[in-house]
LOFIDREN-848609 format. One record per residue: residue number from 0; residue in three letters; x, y, z of N, C-alpha, C in turn. Coordinates in pm, 1 decimal. Atoms other than C-alpha are relative to their C-alpha. Layout:
BEGIN
   pos   code        n_u        n_v        n_w       ca_u       ca_v       ca_w        c_u        c_v        c_w
   NUM    ala          X          Y          Z          X          Y          Z          X          Y          Z
...
END
This chain:
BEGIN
   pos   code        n_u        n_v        n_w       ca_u       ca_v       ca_w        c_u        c_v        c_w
     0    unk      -40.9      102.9      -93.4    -6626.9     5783.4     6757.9      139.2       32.0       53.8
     1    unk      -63.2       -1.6      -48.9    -6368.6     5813.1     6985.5      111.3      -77.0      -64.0
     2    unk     -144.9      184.5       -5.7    -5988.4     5597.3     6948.4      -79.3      -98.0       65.3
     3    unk       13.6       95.0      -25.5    -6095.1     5394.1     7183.5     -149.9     -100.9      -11.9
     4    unk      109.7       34.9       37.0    -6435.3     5314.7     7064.0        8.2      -90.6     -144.2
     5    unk      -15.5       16.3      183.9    -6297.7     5280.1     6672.9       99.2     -157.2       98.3
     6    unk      -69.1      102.9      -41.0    -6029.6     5001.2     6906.9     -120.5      -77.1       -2.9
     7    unk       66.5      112.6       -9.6    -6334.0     4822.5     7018.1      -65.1      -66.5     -130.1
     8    unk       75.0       23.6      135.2    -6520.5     4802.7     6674.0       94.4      -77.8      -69.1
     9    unk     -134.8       73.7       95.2    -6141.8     4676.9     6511.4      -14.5     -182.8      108.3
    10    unk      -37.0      119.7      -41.6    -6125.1     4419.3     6771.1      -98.2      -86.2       74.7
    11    unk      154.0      106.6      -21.4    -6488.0     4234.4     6780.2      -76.6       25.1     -118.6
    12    unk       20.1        2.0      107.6    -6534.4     4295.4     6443.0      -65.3     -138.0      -42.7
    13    unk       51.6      144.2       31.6    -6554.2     3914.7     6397.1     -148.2       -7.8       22.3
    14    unk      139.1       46.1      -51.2    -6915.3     3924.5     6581.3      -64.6       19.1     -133.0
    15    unk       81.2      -25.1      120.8    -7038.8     4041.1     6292.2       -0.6     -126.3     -104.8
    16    unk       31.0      103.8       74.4    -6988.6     3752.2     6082.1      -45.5     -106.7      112.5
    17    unk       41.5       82.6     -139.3    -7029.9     3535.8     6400.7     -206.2      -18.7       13.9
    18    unk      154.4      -11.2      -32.0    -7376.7     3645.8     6407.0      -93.4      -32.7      -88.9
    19    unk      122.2       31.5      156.7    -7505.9     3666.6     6018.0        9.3     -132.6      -11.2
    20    unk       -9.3      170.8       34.1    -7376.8     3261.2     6013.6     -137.5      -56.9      139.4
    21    unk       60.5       73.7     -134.5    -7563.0     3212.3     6360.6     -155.5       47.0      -64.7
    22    unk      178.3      -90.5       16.6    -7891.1     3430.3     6246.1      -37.6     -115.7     -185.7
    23    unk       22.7       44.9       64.7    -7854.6     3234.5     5867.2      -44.9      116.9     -109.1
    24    unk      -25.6     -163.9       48.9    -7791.3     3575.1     5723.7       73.8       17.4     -132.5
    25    unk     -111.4       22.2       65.1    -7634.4     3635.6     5400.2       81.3      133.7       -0.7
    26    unk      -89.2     -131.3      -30.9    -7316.6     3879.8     5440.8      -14.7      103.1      -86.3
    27    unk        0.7     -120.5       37.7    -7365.9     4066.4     5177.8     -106.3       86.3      -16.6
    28    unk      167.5        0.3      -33.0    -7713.0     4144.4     5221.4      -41.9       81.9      126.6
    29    unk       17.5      -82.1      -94.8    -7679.2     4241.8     5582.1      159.3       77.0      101.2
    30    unk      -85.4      -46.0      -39.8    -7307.7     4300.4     5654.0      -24.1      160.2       71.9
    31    unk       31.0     -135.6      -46.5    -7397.4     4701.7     5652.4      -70.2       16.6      146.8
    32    unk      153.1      -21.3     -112.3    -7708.3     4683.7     5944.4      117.4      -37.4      113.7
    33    unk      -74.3       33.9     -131.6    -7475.1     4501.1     6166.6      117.7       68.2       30.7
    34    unk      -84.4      -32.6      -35.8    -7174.6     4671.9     6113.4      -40.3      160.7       80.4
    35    unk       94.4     -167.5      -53.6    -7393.3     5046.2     6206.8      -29.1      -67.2      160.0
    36    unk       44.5       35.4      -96.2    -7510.8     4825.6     6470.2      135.4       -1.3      163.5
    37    unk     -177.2       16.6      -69.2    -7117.1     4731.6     6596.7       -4.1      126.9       79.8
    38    unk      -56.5      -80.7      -27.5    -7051.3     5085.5     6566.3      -87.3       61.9       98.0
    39    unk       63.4      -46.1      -84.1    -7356.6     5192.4     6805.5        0.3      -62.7      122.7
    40    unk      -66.7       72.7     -124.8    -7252.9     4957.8     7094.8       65.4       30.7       13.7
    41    unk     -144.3      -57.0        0.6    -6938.8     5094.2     7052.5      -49.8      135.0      123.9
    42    unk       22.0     -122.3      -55.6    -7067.9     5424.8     7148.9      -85.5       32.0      127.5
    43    unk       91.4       30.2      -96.5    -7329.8     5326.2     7394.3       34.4      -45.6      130.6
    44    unk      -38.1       75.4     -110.5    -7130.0     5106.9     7580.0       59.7       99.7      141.0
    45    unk      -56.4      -80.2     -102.1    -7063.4     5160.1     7926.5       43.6     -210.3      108.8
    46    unk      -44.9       98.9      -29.5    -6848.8     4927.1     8072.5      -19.5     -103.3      211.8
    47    unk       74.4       17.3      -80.8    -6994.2     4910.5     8419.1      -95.5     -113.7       -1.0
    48    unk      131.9       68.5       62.2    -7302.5     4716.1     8245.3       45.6     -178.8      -35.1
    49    unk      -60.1      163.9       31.6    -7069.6     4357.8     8134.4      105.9       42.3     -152.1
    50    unk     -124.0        8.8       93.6    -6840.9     4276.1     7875.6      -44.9       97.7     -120.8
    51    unk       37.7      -92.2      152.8    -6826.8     4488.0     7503.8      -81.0     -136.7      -73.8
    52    unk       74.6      113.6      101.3    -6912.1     4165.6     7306.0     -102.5      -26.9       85.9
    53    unk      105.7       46.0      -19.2    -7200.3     4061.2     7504.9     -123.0      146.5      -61.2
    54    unk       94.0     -131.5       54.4    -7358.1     4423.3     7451.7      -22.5       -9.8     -131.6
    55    unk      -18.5      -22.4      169.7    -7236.9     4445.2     7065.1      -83.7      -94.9      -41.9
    56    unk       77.3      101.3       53.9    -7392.2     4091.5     6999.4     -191.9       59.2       28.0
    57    unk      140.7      -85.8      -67.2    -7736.9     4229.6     7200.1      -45.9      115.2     -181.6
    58    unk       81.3     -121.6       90.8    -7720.5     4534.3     6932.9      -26.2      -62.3     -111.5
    59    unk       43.4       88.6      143.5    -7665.5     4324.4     6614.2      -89.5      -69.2      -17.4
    60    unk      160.5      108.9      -35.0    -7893.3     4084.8     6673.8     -134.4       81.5       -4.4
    61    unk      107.5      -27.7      -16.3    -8172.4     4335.9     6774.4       11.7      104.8     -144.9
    62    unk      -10.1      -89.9       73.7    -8062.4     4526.2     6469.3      -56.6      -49.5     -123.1
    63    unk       10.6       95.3      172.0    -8044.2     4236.6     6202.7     -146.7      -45.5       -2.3
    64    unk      153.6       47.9      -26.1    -8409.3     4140.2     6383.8      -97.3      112.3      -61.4
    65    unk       32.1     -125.2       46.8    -8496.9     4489.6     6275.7      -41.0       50.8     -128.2
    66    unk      -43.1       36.7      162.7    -8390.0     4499.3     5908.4     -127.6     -123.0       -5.8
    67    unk       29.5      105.6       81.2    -8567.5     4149.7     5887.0     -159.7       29.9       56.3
    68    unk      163.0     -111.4      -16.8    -8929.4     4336.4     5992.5      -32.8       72.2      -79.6
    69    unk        6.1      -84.0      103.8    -8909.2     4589.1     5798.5      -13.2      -83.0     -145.4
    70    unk       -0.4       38.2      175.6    -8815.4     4350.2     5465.2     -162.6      -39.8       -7.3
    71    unk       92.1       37.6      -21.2    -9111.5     4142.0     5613.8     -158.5       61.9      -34.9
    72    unk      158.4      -80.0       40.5    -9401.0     4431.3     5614.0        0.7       37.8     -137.6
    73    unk       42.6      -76.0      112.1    -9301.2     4524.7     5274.9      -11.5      -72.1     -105.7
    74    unk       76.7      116.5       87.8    -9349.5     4170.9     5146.9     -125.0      -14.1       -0.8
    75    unk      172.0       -7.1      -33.9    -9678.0     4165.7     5330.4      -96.0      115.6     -128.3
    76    unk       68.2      -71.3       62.2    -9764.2     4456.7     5134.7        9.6       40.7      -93.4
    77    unk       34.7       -7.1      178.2    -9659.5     4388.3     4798.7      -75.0     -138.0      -35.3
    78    unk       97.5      147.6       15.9    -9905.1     4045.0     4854.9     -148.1       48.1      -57.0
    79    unk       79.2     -128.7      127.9   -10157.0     4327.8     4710.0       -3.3      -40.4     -112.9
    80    unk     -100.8      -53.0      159.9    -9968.3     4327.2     4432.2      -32.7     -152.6      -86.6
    81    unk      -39.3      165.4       59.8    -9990.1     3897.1     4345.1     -145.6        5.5      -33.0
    82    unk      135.6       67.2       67.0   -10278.0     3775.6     4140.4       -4.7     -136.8       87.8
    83    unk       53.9       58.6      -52.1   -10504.8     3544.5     4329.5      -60.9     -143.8     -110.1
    84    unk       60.2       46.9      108.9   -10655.9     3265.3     4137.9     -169.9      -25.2       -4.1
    85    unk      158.9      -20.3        6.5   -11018.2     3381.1     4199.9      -21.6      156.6      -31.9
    86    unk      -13.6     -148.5       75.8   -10942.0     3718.8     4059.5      -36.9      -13.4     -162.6
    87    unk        3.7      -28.3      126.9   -11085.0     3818.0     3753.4       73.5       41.2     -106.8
    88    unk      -84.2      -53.5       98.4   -10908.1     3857.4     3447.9      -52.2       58.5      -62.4
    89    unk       60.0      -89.1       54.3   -10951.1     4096.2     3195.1      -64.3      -64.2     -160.6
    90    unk       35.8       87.0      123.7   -11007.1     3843.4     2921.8       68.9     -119.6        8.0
    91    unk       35.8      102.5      -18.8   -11032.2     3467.3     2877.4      153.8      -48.5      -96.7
    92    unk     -134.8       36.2       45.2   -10753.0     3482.4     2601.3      159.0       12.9       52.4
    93    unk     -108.7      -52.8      -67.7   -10504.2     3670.3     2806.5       40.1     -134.2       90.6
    94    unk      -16.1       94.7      -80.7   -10535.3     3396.1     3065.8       59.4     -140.3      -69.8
    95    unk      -41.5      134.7       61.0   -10503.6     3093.6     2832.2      190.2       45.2      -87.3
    96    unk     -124.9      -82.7       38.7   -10171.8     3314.5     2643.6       73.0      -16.3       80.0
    97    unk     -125.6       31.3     -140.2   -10001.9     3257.2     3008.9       58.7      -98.0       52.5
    98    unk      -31.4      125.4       -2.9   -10016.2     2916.5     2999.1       82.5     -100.7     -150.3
    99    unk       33.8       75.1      135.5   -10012.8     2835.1     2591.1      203.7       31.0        1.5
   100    unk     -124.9        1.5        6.7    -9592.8     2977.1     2623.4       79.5      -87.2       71.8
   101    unk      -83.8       94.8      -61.9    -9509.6     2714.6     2868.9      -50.5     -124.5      -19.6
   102    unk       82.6      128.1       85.5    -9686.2     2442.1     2729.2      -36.5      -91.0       98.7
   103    unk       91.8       87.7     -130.7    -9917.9     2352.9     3046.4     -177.8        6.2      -48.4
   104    unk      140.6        1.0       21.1   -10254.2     2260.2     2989.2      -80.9      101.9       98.8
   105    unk       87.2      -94.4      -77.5   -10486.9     2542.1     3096.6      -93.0       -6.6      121.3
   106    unk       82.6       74.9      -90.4   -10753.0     2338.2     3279.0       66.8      -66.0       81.3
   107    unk     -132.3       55.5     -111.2   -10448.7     2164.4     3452.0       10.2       59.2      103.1
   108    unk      -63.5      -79.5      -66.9   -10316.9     2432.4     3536.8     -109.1      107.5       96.9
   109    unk       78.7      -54.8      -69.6   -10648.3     2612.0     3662.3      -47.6      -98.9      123.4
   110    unk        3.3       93.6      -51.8   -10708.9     2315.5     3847.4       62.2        4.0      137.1
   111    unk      -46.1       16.9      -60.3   -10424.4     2301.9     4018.1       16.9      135.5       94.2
   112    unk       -4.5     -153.6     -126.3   -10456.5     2675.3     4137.8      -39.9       19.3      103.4
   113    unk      108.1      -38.4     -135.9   -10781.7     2662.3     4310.0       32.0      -89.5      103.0
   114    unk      -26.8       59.3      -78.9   -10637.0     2372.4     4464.7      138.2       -6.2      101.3
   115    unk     -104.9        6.5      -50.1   -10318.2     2496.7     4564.3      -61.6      141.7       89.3
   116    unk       78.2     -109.0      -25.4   -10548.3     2819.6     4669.8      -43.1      -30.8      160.3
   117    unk       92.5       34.9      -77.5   -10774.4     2606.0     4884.4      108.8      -66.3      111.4
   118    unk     -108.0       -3.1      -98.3   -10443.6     2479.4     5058.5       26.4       86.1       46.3
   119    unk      -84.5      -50.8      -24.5   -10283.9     2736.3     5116.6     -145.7      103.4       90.2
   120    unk       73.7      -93.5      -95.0   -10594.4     2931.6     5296.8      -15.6      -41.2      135.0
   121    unk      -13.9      112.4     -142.1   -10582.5     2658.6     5590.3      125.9       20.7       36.1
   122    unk     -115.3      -33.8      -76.2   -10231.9     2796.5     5656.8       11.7      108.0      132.1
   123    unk      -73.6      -84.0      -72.2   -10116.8     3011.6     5868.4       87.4      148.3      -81.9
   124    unk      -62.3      -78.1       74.3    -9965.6     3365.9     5772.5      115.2      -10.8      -49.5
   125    unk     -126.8       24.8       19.3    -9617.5     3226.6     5838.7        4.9     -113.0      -90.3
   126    unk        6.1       93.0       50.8    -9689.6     2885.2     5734.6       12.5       50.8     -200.5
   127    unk       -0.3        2.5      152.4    -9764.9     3007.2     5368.6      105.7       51.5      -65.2
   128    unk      -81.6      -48.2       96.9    -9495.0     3240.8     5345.6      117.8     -105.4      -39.0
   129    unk      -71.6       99.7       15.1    -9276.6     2959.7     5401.5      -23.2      -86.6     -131.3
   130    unk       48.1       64.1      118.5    -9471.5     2762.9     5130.2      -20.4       40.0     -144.2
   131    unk       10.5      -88.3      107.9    -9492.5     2990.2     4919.1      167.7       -0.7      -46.2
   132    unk     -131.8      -20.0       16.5    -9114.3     3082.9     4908.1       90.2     -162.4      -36.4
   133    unk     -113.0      135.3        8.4    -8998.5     2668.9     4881.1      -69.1       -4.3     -137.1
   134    unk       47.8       38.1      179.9    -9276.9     2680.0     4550.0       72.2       38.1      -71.6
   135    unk      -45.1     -117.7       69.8    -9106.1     2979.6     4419.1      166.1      -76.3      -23.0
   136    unk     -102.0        9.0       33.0    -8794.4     2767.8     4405.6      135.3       41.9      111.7
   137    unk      -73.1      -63.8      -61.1    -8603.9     2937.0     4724.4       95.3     -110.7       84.3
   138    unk      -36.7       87.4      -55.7    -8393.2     2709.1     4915.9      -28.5        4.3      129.9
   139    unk       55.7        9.7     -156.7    -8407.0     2644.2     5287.2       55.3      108.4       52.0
   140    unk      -65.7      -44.5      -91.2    -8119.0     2857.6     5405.0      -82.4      157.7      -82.8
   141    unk       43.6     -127.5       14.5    -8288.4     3142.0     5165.8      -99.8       32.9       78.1
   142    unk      115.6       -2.4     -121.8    -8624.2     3097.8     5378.8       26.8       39.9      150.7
   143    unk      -23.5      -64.1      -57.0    -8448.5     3127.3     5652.3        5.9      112.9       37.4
   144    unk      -85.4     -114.5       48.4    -8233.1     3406.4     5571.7     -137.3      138.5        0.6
   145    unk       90.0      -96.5       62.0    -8550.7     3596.8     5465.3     -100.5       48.5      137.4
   146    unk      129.7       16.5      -81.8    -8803.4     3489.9     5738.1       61.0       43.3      136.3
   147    unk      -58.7      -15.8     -139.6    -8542.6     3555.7     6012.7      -22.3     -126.0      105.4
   148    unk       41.9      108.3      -94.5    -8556.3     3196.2     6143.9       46.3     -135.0      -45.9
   149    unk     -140.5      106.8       26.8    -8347.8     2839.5     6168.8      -89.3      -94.9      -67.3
   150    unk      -23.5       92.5       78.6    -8308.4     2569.6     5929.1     -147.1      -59.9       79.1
   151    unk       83.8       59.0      -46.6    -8512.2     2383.9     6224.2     -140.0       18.3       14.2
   152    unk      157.6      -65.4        0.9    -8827.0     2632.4     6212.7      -57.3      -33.7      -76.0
   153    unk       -4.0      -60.1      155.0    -8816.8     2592.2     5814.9      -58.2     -170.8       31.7
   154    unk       70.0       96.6      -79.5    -8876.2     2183.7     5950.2      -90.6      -27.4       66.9
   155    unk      124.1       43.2      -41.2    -9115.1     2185.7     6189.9     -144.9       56.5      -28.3
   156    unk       95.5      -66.9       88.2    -9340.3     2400.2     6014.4      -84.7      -99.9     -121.7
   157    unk       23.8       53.2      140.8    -9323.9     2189.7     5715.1      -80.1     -158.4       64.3
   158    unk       47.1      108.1     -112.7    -9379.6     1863.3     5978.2     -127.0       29.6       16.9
   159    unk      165.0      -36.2      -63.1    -9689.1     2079.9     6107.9      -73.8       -5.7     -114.7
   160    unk      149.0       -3.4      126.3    -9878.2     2130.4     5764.9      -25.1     -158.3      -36.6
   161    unk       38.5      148.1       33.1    -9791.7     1778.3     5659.5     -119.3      -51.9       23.7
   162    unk       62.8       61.5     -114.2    -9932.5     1645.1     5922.9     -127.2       39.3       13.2
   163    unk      141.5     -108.6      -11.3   -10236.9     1915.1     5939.7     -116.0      -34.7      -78.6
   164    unk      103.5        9.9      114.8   -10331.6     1843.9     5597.6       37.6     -137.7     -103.0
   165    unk       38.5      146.4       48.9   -10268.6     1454.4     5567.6      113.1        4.4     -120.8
   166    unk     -159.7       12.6       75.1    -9936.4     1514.5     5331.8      115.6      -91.0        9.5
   167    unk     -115.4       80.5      -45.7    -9701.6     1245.6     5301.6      107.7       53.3      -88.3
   168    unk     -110.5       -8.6       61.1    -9470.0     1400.6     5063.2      -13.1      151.3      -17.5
   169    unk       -7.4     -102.5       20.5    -9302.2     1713.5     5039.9      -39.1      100.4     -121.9
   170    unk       20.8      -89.2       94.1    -9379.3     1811.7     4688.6     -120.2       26.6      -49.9
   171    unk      150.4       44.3        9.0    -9776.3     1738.7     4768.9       -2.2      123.1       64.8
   172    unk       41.6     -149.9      -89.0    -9777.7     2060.6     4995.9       45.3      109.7      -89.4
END
């Protein structure tokens, strides 16, 4: 990079946090992507085209959108990987052993699979990951953060299944 390229990167530096708070990003997580991103606007830019920060924001953004694809397909395709609850086990004791350490009734708890199963197939691809990720304990801004998408998406989503599937309370979905 040039001086005056390494100047612009020192002095719009800020976008970078500017952006992971606006995107719902956590810094240390994606600081790196965006700052590679900084430094390739930097180099790209041609000042003819509009301001440096409108470009730089353009790259981060399409960068951090980038990163959050990639995490995306390689969740998709460790969903392989998750036991189903119409999957066979390899034995009847193994299965009851998974439940007997947390002290949930088995039949409860099978119960509540096929029925959290039979929900969750009336979703949507996004819809579930969302649902999936608030079961698992994740918070909102982590859903976000993860899914690449605002507080408000993480809402009307949750609004839409409600609603879809006759839910009046959040901890029924």
């Amino acid at each position: 990079m040039t001086d005056e390229q390494c100047r612009m990167v020192e002095s719009n530096h800020n976008l970078i946090y500017h952006i992971l708070n606006k995107m719902h990003l956590p810094e240390n997580d994606y600081y790196d992507v965006a700052a590679i991103a900084l430094c390739k606007a930097a180099m790209s830019y041609e000042p003819e085209r509009g301001a440096f920060s409108t470009c730089a924001c353009k790259y981060i953004e399409w960068a951090l959108i980038a990163q959050l694809r990639t995490e995306d397909r390689k969740i998709r395709r460790n969903e392989k990987d998750v036991l189903h609850y119409n999957a066979i086990m390899r034995d009847d004791t193994e299965y009851l052993e998974m439940f007997a350490d947390k002290g949930v009734d088995p039949e409860d708890a099978s119960i509540t699979s096929v029925l959290a199963g039979q929900l969750l197939s009336e979703l949507k691809p996004r819809e579930k990951q969302i649902v999936i990720m608030l079961a698992n304990g994740h918070m909102w801004r982590e859903v976000c953060g993860t899914l690449g998408i605002s507080n408000s998406a993480v809402g009307q989503t949750l609004k839409r299944i409600r609603s879809r599937l006759n839910v009046k309370q959040y901890t029924e979905v």
